[in-house]
N, C-alpha and C positions, 0 to 999 in steps of 0.2 A: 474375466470378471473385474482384477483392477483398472483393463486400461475402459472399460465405461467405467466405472467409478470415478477415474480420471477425467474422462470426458463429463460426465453431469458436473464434475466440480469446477471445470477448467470454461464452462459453457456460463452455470450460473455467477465463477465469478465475474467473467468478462462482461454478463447483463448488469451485477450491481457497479462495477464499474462504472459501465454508462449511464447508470442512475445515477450514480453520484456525479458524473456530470452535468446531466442534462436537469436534476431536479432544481427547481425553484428556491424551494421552500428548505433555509440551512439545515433543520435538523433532520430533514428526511435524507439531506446528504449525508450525513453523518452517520445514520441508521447502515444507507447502502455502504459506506465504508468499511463499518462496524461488521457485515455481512460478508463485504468483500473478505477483509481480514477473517472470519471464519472457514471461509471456503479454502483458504490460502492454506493456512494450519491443516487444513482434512487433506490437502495434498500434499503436505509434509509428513502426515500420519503415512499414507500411501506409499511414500518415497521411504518408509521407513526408516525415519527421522524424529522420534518421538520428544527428542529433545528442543528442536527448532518448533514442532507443531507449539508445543509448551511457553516455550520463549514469543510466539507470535500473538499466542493470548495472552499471555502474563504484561509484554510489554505494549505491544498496541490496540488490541482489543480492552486489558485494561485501563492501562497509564495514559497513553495517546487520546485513546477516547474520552476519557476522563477530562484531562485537557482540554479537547476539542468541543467538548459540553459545556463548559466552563468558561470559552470563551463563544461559541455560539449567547448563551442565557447572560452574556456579560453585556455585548453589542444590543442596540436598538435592533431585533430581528424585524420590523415591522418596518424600518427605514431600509435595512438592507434588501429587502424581500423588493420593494418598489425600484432600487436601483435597478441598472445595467449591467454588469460589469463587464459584457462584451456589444462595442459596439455593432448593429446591423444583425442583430440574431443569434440562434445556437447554429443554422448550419455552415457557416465558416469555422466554426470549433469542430463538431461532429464532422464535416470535409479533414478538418487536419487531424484529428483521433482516427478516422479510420484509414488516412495514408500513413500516417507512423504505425498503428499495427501490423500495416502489408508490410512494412519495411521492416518491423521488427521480427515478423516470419520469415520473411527473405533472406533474412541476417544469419539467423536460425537455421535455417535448411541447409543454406549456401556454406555454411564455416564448416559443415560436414562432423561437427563435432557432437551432436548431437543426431541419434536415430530415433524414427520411431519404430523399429521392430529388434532393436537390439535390448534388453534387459537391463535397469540400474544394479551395476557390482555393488555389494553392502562390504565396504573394511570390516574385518573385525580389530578384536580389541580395544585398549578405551579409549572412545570415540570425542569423549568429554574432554580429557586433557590433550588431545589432538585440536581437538577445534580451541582450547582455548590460548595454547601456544602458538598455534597459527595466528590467532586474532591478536595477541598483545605481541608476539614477535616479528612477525613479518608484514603484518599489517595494521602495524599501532598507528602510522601517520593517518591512513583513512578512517580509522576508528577516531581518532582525535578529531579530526576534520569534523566527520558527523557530529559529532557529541556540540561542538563548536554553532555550529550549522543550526541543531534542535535549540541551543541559548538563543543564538539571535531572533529565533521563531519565536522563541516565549516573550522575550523581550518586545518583538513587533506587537505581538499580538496583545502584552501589558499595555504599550504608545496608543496601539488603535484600539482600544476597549475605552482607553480613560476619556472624559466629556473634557470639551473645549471650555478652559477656563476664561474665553475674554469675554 
């Protein structure tokens, strides 16, 4: 019963996925994002992870999207919608989205670290102060990084929202 449950979720994310790339119109990308990001959380519930499912709505289904509404309704959508922004089509994108997920399968199978017929082991104990000393102890520089990473976005996205004052 979980691993279809797995499967309908890991199926429907990968279609909003490619709706969010493939669609036109920015806010219907955003929709499929906003969708992806749910799907993502219901296989964190699965994986019984109820704290991550939590965190993936609080912070990107919220906050993220929020954002991303905000700067979708900031820009000319009507100017952006008539651009390109790939020249020569979607199928040279859609060619390279579905060669990096073959690879990213292949990567997957091949590192033999993950099964699919072996069971995820749950820790016990508390799971909460596990992950959060993991995250600011041994992996503060990459948490820095991100945090560093999401500024510069806001910041881009503040440069290219604002109208050309000449």
């Amino acid at each position: 019963m979980d691993q279809g449950f797995f499967l309908l979720f890991a199926t429907v994310s990968v279609i909003t996925a490619l709706t969010l790339v493939m669609a036109r119109n920015p806010v219907h990308s955003a929709l499929a994002l906003m969708a992806c990001f749910l799907q993502i959380s219901a296989i964190f519930v699965l994986l019984e992870a109820p704290l991550l499912a939590v965190i993936q709505i609080f912070v990107y289904v919220g906050a993220i999207m929020v954002l991303f509404v905000f700067v979708i309704m900031m820009i000319d959508v009507r100017e952006a919608v008539l651009q390109r922004f790939l020249p020569g089509g979607n199928m040279a994108a859609l060619v390279l989205l579905v060669l990096l997920g073959i690879e990213m399968v292949a990567l997957v199978l091949w590192s033999g670290r993950f099964s699919l017929t072996q069971p995820v082991t749950v820790r016990g104990g508390d799971q909460v102060r596990q992950l959060s000393t993991t995250l600011f102890a041994d992996y503060l520089l990459p948490f820095e990084v991100a945090s560093v990473i999401l500024l510069a976005a806001l910041i881009g996205a503040i440069v290219l929202a604002q109208k050309e004052q000449r």
